[in-house]
C-alpha positions as CSV (number, residue, x, y, z in Angstrom):
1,X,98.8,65.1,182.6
2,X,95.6,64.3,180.2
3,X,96.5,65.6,177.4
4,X,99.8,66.0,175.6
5,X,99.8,69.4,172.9
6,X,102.2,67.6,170.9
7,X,100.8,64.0,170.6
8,X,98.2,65.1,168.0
9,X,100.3,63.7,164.7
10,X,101.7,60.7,166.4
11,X,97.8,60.0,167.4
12,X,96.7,60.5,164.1
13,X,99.0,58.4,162.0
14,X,98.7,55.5,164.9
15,X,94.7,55.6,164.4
16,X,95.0,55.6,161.2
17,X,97.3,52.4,161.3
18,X,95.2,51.1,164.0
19,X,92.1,51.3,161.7
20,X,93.5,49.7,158.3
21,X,93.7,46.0,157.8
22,X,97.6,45.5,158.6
23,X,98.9,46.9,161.6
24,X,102.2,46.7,161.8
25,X,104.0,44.5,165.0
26,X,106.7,47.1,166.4
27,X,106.8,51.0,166.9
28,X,109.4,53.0,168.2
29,X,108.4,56.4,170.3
30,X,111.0,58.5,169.7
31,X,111.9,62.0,170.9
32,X,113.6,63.7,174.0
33,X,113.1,62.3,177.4
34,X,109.8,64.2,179.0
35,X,107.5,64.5,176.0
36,X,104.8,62.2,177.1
37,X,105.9,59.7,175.6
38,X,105.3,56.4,178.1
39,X,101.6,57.8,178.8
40,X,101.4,58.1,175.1
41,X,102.5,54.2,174.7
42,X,100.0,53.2,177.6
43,X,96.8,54.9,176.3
44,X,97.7,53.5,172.9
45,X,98.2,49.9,174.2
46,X,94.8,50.2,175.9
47,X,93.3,51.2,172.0
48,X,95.1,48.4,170.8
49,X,93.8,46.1,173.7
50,X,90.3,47.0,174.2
51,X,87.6,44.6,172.5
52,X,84.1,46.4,172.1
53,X,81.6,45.1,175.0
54,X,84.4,43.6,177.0
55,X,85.2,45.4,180.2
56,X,88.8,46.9,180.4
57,X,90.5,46.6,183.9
58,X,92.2,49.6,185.0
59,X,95.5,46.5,185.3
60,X,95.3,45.4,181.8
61,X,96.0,41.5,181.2
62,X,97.2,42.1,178.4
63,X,99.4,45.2,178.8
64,X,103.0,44.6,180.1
65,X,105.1,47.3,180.5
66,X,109.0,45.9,180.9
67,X,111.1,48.7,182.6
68,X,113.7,49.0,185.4
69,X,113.5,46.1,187.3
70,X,115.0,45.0,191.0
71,X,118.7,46.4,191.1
72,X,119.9,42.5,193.3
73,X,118.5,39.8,194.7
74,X,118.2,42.5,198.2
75,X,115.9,44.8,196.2
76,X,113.9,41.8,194.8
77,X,113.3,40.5,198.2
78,X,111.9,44.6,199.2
79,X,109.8,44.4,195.9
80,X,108.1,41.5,196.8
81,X,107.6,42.7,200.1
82,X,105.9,45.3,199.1
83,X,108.7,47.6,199.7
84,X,110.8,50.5,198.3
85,X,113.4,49.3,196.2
86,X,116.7,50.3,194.4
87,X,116.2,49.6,190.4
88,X,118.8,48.5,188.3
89,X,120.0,50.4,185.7
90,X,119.3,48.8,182.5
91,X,116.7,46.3,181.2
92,X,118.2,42.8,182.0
93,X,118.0,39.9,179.5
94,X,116.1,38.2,182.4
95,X,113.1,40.5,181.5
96,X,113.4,39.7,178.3
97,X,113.4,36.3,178.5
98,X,110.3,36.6,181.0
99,X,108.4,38.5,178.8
100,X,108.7,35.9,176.3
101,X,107.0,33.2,178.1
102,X,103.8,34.9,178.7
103,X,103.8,35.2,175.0
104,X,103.5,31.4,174.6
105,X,99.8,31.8,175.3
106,X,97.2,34.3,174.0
107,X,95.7,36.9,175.1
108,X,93.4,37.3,178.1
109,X,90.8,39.3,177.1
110,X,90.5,39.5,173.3
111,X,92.9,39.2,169.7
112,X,95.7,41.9,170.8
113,X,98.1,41.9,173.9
114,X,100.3,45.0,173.6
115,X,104.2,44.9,175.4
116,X,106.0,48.1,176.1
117,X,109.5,48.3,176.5
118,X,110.6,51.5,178.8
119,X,113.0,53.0,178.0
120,X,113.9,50.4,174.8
121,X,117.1,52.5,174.0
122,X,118.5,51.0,178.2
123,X,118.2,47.4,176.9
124,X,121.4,45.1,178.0
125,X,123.3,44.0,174.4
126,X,121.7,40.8,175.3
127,X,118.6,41.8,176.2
128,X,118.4,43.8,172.7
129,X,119.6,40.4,171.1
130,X,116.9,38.4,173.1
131,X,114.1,41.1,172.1
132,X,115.6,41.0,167.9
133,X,114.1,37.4,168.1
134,X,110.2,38.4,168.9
135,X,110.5,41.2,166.6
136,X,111.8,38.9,163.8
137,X,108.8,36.8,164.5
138,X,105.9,37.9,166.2
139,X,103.2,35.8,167.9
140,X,100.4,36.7,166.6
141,X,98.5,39.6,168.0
142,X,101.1,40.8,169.6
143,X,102.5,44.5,169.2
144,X,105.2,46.2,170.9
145,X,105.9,49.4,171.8
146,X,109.5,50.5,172.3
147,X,109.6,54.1,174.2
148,X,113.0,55.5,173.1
149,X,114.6,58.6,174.4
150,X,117.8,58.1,172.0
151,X,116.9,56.2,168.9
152,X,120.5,55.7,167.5
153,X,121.4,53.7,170.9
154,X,119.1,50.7,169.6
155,X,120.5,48.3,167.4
156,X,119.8,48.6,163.2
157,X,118.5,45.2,163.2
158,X,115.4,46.5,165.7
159,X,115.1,49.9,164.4
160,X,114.5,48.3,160.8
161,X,111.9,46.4,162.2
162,X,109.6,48.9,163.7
163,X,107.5,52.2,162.0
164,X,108.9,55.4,164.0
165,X,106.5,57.6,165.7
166,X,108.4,61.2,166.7
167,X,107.3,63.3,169.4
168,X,108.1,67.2,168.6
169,X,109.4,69.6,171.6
170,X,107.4,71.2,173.1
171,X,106.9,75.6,172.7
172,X,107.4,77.4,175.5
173,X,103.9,78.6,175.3
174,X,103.0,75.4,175.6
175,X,105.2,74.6,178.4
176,X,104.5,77.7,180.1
177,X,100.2,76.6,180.0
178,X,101.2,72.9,180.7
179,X,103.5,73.7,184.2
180,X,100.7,76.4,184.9
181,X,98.0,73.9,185.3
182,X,100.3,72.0,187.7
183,X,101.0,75.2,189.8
184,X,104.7,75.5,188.7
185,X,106.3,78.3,187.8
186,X,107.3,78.5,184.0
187,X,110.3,81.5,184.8
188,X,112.9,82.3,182.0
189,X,115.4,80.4,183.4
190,X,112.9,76.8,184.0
191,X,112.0,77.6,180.1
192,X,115.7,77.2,179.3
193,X,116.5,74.6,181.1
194,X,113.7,72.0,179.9
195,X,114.6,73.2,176.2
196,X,110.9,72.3,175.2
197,X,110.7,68.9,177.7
198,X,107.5,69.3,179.8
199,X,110.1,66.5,182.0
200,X,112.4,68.1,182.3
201,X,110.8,71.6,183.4
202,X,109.1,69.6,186.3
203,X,112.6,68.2,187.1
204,X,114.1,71.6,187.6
205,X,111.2,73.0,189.7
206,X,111.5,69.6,192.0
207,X,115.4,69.1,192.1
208,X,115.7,72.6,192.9
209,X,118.6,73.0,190.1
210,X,118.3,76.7,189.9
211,X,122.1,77.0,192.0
212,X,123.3,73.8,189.4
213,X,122.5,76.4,186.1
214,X,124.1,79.3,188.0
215,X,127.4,77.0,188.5
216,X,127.3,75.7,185.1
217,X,126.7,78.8,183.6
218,X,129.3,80.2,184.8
219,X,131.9,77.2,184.4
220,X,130.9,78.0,180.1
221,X,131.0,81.8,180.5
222,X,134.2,82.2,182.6
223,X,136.0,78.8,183.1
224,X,137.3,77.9,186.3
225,X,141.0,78.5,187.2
226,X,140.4,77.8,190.9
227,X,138.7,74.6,190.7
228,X,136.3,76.3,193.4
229,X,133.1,76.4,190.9
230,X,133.8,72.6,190.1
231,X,133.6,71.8,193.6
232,X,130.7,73.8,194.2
233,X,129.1,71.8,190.9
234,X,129.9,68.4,193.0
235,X,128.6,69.7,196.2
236,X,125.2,71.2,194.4
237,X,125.0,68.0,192.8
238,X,125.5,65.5,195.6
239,X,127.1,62.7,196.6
240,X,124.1,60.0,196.2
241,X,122.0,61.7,193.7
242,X,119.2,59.6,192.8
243,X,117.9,58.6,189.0
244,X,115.8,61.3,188.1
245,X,118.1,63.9,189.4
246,X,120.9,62.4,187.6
247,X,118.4,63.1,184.3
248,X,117.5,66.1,185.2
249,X,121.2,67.1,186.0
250,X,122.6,65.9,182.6
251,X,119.5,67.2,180.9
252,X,120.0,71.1,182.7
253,X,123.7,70.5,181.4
254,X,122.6,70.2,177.7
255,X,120.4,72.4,177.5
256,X,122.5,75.3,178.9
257,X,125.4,74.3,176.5
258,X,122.6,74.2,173.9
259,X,121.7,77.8,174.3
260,X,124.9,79.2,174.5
261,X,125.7,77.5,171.2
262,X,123.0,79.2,169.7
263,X,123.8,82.4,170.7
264,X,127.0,82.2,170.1
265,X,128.5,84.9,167.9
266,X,131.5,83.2,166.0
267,X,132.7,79.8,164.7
268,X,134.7,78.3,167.3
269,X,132.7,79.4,170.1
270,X,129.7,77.6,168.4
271,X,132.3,74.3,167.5
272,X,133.4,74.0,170.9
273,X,129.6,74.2,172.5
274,X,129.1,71.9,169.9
275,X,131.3,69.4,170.7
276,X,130.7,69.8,175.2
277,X,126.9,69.3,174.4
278,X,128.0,65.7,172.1
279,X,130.2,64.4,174.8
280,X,127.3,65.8,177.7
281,X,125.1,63.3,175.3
282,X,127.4,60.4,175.5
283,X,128.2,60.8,179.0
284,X,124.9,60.5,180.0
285,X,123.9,57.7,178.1
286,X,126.9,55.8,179.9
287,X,126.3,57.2,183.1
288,X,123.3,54.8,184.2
289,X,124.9,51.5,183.2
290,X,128.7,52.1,184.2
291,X,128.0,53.2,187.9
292,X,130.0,56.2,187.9
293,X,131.4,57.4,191.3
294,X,129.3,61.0,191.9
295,X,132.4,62.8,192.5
296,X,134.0,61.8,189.7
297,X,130.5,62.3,187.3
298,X,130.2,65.9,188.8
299,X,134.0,66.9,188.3
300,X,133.5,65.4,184.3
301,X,130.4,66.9,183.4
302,X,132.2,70.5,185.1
303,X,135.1,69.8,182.9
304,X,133.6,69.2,179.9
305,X,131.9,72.4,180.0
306,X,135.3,74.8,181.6
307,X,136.8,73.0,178.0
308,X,134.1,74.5,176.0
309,X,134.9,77.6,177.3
310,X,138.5,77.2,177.5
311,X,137.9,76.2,173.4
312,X,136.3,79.2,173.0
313,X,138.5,81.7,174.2
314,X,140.4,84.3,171.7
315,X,144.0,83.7,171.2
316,X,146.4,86.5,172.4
317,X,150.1,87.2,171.3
């Protein structure tokens, strides 16, 4: 993807930061999961990077992007084989701490070294601790860049200390132009499922979740007394489903519930959605650091949504 329809205000007021005399040090990217931003913080840190007449290597010296790392000491060993290898889940303190020893000494190539921190809102308590400290004192020339796909998970102390840059949704005429140009097909149904996430639209074409929104649709329109369309929901979903199915799972969740809240035609219908669409949030935002059994995600995030509809029934008698 080049170019991003809904980057042009979050270019704009980082040019314009980038041109004045005081840059500041930390900047949160902030917005739903599959809105560009990571390409968004890389393109940016090569702005920040470059130094006029110095060649800029497509592997930036002074770029380092601190994600997902090795899952054990087994998937370190594949890593540095050159091998395929099973990430952990957060962003370990370890990372941290590594990170902060290549900021003892400067820069490679010029005045500015740029560190991104993807996802920043899956940082370890400690690791967020560890990170605090660079924030609270910066080496000079030194900016960092903390993608976030849910803000509110970081702690005050670090969101204090960095300038915000939100990343809108994106229209579905957008989405419908961007999955175009990729050859996807931008139906009704992959439009309502990536609930303006350009990510999330891929996900749904690639996962195959069209049978998942069918199940789930019909566990919020009418429930489950058999327990058969919950066990179809765990069979659909898997029992070793991978990352970015997980996210694209828990993402197809929200945004039905999301949808049927706002069509929903009285109060407590709308309350209950409501509420299945928080807990759908806060499930998934435990999900990759608690190690949930498969069986026993599928059968919670199925629940949550036969409650809504349960919730939403009309009393009788």
């Amino acid at each position: 993807m080049n170019e991003w329809p809904n980057h042009s205000e979050a270019w704009r007021e980082w040019r314009n930061s980038l041109k004045g005399g005081r840059m500041h040090h930390g900047w949160i990217l902030a917005g739903k999961n599959g809105l560009g931003k990571r390409e968004f913080a890389i393109a940016a840190a090569r702005e920040l990077a470059r130094e006029p007449g110095v060649p800029q290597p497509d592997e930036h010296p002074d770029i380092l992007e601190v994600t997902y790392g090795p899952k054990d000491k087994k998937a370190e060993s594949a890593r540095d084989n050159g091998k395929e290898f099973e990430r952990a889940r957060s962003i370990r303190v370890g990372q941290i701490r590594d990170m902060q020893k290549r900021l003892i000494t400067r820069p490679t190539l010029g005045d500015r070294r740029a560190i991104i921190l993807n996802p920043s809102d899956d940082l370890e308590t400690a690791s967020s601790n560890a990170l605090l400290k660079s924030l609270e004192e910066p080496p000079k020339g030194t900016f960092f860049l903390l993608v976030a796909h849910r803000p509110s998970r970081l702690l005050p102390t670090i969101r204090s200390r960095c300038r915000i840059l939100r990343f809108p949704l994106l229209s579905d005429q957008q989405l419908t132009s961007m999955l175009s140009d990729e050859g996807l097909v931008a139906d009704d149904a992959t439009l309502r499922a990536a609930a303006g996430s350009y990510g999330a639209a891929v996900r749904f074409a690639e996962e195959d979740l069209a049978p998942l929104a069918r199940v789930m649709g019909g566990l919020l329109s009418a429930g489950d007394p058999g327990f058969t369309a919950r066990a179809e929901l765990s069979r659909l979903i898997g029992g070793r489903p991978g990352r970015a199915r997980l996210q694209a799972i828990f993402d197809l969740a929200q945004a039905i519930t999301s949808d049927k809240a706002k069509n929903a035609d009285n109060a407590a219908t709308r309350g209950a959605l409501i509420d299945a669409h928080s807990q759908l949030i806060t499930l998934a935002a435990q999900a990759p650091t608690h190690n949930f059994d498969a069986g026993l995600l599928s059968l919670e995030i199925g629940t949550l949504l036969v409650t809504a509809h349960a919730a939403s029934e009309p009393a009788h008698g």
